[in-house]
N, C-alpha and C positions, 0 to 999 in steps of 0.2 A: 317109085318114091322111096327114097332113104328113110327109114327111122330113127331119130333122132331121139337122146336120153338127157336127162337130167342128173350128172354126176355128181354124186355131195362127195367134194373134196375138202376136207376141215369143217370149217364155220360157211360155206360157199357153195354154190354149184356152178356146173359147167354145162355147156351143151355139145354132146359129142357125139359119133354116128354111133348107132348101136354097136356095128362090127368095132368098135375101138375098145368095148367094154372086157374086161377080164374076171375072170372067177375073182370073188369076196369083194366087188365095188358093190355101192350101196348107190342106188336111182331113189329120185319122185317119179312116179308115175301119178297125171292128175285127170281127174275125166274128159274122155272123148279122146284119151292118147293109145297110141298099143305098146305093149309091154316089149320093152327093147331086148329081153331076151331073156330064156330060162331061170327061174331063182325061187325064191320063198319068199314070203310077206311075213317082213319083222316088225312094221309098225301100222296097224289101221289096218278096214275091211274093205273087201272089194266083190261090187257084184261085176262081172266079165262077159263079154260076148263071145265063146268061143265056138262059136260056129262057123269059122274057118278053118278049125282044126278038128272039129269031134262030127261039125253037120248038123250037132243039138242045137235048135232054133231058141230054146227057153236060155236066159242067161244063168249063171251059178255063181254061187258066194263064195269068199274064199276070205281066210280071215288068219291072223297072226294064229301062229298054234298046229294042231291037230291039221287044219287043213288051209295050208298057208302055199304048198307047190302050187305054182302055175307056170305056165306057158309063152314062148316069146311069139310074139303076131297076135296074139289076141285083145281084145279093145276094153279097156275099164270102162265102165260106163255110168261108174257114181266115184264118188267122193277123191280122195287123194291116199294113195298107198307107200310105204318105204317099201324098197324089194332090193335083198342082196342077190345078185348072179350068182349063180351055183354053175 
């Protein structure tokens, strides 16, 4: 299964495969999606399931700021996040 992203282009978004995404595009990710690929969280918090990449079963927060890196494959599991690709 492709994962597909939410591209905020201007005033708009796009839906495009994640492999389309380049360093400094700016996604929604909204719950129950996975994160289209590597970046930092500029806008909103997010608890994540990343237990496809770490095997840690408990989810972790991650919130604009301080602790905003996350991971592409892993699955938001609350609220709605902005995240530029890095």
């Amino acid at each position: 299964m492709k994962t597909l992203a939410s591209r905020i282009i201007g005033n708009t978004t796009e839906q495009v495969k994640a492999e389309q995404l380049c360093k400094g595009d700016v996604v929604i990710v909204k719950a129950g999606e996975f994160i289209p690929g590597d970046g930092e969280i500029i806008e909103g918090a997010a608890i994540l399931d990343e237990s496809s990449i770490t095997g840690e079963s408990a989810p972790v927060v991650h919130e604009a700021g301080d602790r905003s890196a996350i991971t592409g494959g892993t699955r938001l599991l609350s609220e709605m996040v902005k995240i530029r690709i890095t």
